[in-house]
PDB file of N, H, CA, C and O in Angstrom:
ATOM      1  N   UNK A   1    -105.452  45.562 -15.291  1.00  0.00           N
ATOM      2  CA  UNK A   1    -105.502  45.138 -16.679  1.00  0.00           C
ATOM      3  C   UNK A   1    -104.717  43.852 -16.821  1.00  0.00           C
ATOM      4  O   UNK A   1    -103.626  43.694 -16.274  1.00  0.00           O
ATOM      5  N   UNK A   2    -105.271  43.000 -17.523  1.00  0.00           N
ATOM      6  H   UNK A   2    -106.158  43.129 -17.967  1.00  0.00           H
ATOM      7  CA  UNK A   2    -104.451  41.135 -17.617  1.00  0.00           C
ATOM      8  C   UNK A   2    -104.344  41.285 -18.985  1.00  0.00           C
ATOM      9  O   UNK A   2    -104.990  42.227 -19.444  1.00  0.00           O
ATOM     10  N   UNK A   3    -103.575  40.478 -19.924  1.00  0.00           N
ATOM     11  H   UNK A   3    -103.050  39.713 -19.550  1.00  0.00           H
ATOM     12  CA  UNK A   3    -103.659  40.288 -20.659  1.00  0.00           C
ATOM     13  C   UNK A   3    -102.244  39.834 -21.335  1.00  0.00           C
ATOM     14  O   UNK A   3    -101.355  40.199 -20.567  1.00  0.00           O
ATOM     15  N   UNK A   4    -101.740  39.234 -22.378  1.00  0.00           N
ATOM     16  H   UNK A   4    -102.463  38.937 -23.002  1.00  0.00           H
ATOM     17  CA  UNK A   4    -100.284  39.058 -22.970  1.00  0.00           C
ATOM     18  C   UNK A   4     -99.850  40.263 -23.246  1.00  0.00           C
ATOM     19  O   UNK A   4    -100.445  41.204 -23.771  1.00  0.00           O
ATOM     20  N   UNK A   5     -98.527  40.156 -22.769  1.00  0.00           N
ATOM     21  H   UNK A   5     -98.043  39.392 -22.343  1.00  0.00           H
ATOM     22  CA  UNK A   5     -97.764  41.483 -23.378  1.00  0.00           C
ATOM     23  C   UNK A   5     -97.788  42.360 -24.507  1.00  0.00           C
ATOM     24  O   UNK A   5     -97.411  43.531 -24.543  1.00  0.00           O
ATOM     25  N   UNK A   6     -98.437  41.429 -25.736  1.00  0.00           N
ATOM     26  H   UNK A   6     -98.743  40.478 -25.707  1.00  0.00           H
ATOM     27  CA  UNK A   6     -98.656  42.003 -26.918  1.00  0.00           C
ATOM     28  C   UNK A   6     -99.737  42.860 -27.181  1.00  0.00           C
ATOM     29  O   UNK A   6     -99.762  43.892 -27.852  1.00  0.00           O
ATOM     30  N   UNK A   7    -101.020  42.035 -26.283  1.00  0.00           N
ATOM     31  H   UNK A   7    -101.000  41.197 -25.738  1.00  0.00           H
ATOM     32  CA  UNK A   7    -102.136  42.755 -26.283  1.00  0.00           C
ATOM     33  C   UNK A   7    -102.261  43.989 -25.657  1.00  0.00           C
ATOM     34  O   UNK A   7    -102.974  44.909 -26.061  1.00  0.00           O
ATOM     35  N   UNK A   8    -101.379  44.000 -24.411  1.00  0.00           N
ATOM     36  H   UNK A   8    -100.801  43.253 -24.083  1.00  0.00           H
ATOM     37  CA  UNK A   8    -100.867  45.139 -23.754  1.00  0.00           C
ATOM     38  C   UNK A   8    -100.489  46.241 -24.369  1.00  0.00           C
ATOM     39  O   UNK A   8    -100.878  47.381 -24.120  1.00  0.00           O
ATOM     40  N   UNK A   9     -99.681  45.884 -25.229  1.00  0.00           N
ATOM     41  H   UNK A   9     -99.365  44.958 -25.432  1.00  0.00           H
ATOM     42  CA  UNK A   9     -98.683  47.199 -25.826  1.00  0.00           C
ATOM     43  C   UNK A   9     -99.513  48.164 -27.176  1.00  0.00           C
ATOM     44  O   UNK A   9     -99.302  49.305 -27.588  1.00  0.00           O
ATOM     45  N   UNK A  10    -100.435  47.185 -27.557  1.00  0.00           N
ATOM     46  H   UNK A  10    -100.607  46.259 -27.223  1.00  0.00           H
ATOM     47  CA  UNK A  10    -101.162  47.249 -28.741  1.00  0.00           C
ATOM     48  C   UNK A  10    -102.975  47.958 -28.280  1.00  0.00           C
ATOM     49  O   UNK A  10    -103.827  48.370 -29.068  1.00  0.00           O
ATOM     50  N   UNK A  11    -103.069  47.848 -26.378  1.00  0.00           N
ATOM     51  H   UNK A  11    -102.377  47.514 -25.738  1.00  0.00           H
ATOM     52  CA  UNK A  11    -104.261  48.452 -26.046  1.00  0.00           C
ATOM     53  C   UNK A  11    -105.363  47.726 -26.869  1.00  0.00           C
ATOM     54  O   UNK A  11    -106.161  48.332 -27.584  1.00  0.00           O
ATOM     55  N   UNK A  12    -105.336  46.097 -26.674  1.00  0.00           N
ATOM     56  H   UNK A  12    -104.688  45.605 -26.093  1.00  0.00           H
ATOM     57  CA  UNK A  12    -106.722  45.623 -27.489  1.00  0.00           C
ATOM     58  C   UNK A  12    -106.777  44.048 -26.184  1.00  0.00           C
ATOM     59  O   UNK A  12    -105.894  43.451 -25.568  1.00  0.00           O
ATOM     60  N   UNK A  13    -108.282  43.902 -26.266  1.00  0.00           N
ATOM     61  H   UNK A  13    -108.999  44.387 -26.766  1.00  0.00           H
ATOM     62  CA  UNK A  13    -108.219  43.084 -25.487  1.00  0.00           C
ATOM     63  C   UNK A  13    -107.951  41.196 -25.800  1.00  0.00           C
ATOM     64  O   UNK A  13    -108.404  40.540 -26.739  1.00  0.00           O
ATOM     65  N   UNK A  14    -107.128  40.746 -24.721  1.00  0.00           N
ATOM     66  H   UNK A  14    -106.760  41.279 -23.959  1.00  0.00           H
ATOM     67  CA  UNK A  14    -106.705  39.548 -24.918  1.00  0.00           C
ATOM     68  C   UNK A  14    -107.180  38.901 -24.072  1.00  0.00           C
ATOM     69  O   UNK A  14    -107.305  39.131 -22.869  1.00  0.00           O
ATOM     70  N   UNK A  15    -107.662  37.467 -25.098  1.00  0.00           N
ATOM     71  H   UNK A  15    -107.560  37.279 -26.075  1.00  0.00           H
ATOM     72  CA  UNK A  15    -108.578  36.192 -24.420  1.00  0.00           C
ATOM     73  C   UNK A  15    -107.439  35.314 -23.166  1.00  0.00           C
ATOM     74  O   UNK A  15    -107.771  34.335 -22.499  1.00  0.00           O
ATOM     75  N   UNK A  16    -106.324  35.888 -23.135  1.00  0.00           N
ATOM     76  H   UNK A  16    -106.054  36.684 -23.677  1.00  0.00           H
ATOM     77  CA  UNK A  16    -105.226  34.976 -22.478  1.00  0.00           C
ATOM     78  C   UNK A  16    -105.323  33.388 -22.338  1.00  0.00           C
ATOM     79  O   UNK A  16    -105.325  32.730 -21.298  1.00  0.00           O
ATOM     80  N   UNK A  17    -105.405  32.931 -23.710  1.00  0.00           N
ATOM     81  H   UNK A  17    -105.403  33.466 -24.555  1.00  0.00           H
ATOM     82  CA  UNK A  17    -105.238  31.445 -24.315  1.00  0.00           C
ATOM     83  C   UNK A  17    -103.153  31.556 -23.852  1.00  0.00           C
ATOM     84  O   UNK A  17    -102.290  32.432 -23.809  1.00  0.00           O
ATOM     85  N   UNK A  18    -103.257  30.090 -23.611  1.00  0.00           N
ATOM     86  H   UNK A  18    -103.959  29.378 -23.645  1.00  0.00           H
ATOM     87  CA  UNK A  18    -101.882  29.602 -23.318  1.00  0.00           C
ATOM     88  C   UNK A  18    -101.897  28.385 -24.195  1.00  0.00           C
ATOM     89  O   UNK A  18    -102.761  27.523 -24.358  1.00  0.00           O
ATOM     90  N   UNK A  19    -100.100  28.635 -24.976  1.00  0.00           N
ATOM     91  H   UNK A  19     -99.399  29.335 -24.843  1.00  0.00           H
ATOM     92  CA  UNK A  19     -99.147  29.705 -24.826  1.00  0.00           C
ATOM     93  C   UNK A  19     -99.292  31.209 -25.570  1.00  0.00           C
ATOM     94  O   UNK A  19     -98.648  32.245 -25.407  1.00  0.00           O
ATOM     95  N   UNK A  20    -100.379  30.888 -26.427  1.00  0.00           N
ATOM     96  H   UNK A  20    -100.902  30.046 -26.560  1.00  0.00           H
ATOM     97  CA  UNK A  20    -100.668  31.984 -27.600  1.00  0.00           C
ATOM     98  C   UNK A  20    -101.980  32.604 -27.417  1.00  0.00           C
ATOM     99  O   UNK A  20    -102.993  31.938 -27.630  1.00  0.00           O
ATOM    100  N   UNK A  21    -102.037  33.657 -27.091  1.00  0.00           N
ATOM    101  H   UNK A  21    -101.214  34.198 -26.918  1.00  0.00           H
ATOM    102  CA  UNK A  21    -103.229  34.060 -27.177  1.00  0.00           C
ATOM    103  C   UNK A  21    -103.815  34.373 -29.005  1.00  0.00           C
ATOM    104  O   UNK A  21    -103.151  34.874 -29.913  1.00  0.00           O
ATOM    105  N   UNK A  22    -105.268  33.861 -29.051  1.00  0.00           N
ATOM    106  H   UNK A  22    -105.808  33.454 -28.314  1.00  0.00           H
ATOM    107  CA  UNK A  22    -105.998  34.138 -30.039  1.00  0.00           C
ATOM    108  C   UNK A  22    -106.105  35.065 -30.700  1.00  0.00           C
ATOM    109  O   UNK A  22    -106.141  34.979 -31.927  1.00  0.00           O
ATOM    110  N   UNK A  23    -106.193  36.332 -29.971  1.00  0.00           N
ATOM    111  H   UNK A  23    -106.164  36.402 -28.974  1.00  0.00           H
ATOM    112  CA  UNK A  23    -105.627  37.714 -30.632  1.00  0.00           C
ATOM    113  C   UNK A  23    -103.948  37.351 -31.753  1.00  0.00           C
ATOM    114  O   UNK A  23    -103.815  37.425 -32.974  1.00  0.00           O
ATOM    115  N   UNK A  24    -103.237  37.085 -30.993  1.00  0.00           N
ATOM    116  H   UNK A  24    -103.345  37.025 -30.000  1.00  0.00           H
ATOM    117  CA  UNK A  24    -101.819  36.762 -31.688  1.00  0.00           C
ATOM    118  C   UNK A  24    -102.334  36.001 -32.362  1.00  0.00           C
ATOM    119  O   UNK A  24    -102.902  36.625 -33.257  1.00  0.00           O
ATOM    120  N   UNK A  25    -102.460  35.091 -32.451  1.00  0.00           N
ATOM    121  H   UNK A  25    -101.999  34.584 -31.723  1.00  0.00           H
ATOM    122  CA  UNK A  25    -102.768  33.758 -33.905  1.00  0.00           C
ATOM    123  C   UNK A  25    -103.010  34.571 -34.656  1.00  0.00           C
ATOM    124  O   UNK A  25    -102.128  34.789 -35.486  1.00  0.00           O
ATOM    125  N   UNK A  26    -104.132  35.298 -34.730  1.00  0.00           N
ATOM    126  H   UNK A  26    -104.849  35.121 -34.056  1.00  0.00           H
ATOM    127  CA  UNK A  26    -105.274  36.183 -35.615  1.00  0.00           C
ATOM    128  C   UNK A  26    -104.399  36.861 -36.781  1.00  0.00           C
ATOM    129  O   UNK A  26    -104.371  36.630 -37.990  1.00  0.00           O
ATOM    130  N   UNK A  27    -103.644  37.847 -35.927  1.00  0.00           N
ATOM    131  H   UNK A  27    -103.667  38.034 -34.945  1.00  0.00           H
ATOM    132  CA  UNK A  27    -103.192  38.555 -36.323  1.00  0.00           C
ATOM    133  C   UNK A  27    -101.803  38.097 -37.155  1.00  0.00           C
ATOM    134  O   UNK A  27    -101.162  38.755 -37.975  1.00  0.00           O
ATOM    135  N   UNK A  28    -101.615  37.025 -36.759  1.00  0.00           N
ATOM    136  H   UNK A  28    -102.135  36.491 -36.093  1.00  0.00           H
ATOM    137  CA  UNK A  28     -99.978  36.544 -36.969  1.00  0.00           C
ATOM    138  C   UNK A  28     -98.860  36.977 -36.763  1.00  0.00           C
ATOM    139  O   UNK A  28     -97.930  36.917 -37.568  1.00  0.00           O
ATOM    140  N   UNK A  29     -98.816  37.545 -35.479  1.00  0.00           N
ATOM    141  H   UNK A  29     -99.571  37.594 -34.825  1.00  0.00           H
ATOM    142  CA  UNK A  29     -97.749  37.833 -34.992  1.00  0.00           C
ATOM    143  C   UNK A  29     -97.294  37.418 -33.599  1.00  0.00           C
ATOM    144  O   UNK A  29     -98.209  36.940 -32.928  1.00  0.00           O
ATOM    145  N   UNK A  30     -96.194  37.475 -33.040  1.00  0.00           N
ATOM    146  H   UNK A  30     -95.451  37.863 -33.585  1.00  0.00           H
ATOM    147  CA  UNK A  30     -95.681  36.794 -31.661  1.00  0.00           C
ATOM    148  C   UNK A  30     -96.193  37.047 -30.640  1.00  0.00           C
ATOM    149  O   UNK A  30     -96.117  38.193 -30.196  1.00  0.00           O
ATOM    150  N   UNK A  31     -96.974  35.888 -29.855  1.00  0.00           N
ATOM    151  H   UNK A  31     -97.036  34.957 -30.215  1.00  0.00           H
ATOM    152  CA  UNK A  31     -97.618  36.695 -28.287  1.00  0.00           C
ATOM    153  C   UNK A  31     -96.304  36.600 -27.736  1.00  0.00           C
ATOM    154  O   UNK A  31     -95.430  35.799 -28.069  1.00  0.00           O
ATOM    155  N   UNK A  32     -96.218  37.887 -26.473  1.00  0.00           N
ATOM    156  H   UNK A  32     -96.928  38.537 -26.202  1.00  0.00           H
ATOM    157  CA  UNK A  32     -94.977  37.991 -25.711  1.00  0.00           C
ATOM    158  C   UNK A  32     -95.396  36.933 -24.324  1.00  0.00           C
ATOM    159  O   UNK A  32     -94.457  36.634 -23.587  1.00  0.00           O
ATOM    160  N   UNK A  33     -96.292  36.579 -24.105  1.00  0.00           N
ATOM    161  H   UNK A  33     -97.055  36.821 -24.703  1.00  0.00           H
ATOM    162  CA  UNK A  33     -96.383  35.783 -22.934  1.00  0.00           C
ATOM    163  C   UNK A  33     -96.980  36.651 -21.861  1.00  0.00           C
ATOM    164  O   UNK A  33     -97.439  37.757 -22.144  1.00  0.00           O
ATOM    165  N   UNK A  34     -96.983  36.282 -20.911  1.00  0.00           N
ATOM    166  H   UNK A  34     -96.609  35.384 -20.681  1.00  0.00           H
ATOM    167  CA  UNK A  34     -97.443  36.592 -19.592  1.00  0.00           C
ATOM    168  C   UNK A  34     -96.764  36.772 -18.333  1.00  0.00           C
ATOM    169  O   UNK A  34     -97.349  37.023 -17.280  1.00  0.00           O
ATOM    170  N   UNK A  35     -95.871  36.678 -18.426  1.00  0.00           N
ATOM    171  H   UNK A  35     -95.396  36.474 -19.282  1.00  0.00           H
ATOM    172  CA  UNK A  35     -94.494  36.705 -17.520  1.00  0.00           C
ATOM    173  C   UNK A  35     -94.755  38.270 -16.734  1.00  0.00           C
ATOM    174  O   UNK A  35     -95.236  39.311 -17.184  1.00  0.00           O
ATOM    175  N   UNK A  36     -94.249  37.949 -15.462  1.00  0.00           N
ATOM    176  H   UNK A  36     -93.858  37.104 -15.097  1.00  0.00           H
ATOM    177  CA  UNK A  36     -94.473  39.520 -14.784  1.00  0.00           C
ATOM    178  C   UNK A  36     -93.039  40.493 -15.223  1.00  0.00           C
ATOM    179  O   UNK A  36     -92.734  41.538 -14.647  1.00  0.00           O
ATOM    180  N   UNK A  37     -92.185  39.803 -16.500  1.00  0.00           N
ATOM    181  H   UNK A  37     -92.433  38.955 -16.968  1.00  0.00           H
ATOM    182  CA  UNK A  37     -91.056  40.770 -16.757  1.00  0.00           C
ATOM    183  C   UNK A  37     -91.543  42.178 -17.543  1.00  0.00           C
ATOM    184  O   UNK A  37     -92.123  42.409 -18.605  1.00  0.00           O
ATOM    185  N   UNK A  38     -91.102  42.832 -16.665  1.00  0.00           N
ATOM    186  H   UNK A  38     -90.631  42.644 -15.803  1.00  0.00           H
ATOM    187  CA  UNK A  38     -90.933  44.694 -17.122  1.00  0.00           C
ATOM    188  C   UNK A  38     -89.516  44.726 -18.125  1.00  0.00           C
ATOM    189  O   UNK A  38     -88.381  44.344 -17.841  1.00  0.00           O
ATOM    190  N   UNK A  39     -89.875  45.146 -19.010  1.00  0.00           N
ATOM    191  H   UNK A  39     -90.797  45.456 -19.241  1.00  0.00           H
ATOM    192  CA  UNK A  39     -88.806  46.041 -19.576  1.00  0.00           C
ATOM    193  C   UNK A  39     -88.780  47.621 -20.463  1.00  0.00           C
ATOM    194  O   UNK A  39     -89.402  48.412 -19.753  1.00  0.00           O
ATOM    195  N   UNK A  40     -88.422  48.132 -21.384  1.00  0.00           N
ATOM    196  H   UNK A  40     -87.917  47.490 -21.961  1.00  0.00           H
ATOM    197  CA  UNK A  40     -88.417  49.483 -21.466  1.00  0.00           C
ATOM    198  C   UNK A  40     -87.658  49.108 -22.714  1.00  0.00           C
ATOM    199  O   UNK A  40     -86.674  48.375 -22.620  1.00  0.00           O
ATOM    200  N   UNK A  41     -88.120  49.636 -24.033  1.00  0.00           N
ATOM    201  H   UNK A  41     -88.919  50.232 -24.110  1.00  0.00           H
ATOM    202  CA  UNK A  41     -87.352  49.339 -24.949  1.00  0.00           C
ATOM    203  C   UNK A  41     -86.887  50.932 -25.598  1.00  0.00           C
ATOM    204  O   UNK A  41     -87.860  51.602 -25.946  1.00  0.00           O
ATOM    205  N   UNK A  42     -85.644  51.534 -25.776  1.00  0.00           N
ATOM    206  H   UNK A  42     -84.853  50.990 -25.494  1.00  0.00           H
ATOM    207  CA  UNK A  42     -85.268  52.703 -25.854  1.00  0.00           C
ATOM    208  C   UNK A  42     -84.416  52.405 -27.467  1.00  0.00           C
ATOM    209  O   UNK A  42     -83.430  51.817 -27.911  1.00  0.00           O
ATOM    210  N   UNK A  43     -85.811  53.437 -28.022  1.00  0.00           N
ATOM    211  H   UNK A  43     -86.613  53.914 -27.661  1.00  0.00           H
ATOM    212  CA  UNK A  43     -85.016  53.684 -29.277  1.00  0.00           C
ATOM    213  C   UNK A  43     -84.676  54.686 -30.040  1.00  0.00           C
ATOM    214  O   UNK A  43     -85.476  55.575 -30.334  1.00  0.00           O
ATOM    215  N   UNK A  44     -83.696  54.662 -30.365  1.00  0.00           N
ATOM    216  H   UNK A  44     -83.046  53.940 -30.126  1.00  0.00           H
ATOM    217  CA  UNK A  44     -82.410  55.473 -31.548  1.00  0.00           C
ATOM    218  C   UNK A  44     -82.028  56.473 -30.186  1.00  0.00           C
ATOM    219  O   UNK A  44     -82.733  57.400 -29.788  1.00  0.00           O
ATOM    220  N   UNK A  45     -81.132  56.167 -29.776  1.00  0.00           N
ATOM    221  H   UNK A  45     -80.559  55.414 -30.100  1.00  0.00           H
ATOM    222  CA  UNK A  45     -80.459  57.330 -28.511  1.00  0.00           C
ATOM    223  C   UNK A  45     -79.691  58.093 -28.867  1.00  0.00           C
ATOM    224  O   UNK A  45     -79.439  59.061 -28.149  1.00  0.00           O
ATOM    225  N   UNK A  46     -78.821  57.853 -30.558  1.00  0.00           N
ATOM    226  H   UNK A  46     -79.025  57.067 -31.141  1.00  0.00           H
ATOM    227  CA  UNK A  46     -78.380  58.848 -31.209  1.00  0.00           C
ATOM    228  C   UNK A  46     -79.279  60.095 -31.016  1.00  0.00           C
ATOM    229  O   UNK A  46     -78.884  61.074 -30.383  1.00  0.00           O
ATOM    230  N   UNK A  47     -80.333  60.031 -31.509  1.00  0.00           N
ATOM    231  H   UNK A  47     -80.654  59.236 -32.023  1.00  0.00           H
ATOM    232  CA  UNK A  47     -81.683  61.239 -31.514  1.00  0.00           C
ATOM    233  C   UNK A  47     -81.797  62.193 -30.248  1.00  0.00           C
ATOM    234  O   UNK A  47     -82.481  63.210 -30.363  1.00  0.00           O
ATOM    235  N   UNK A  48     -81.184  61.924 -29.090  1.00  0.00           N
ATOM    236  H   UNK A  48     -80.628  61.098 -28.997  1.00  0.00           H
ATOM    237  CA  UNK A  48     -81.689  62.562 -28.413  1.00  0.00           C
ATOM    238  C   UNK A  48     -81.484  64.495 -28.423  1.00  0.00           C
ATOM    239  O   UNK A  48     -80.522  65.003 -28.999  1.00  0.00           O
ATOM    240  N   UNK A  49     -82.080  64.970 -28.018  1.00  0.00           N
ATOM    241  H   UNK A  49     -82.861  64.557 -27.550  1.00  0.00           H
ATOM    242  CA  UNK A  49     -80.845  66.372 -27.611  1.00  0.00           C
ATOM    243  C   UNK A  49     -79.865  66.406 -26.730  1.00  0.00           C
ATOM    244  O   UNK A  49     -79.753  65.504 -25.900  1.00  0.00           O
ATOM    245  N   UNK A  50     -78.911  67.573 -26.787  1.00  0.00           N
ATOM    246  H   UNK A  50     -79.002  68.306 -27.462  1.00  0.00           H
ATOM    247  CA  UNK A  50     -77.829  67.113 -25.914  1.00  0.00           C
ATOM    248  C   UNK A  50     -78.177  67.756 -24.998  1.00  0.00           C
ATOM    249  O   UNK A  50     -79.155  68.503 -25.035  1.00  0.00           O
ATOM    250  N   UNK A  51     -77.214  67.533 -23.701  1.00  0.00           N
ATOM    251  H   UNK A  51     -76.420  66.927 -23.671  1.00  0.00           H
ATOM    252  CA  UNK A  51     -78.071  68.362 -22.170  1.00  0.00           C
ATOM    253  C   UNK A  51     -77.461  69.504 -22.371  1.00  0.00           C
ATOM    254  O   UNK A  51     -76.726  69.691 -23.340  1.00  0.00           O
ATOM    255  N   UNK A  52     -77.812  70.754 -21.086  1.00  0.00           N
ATOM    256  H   UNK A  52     -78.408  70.601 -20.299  1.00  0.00           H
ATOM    257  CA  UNK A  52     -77.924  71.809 -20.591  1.00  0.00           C
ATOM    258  C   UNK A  52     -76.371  72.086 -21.375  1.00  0.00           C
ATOM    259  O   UNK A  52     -75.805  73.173 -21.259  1.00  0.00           O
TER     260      UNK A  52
END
């Protein structure tokens, strides 16, 4: 699967226009780029349960 990070996360397909893909314009919001960076965004960790 290719595509900008945004289109990625969102499961829609991206024309991968540089720097912005067309999808992003469209929509008006930030393409993340194309970069091979992984990350993991972890939210509210207050929430979790506590262990064993």
């Amino acid at each position: 699967y290719s595509g900008c990070w945004t289109c990625r996360l969102r499961h829609v397909r991206c024309n991968e226009a540089s720097p912005t893909c067309l999808r992003c314009q469209q929509a008006g919001i930030e393409c993340m780029g194309y970069s091979v960076e992984l990350y993991w965004v972890v939210k509210d960790l207050d929430s979790r349960s506590p262990g064993r």
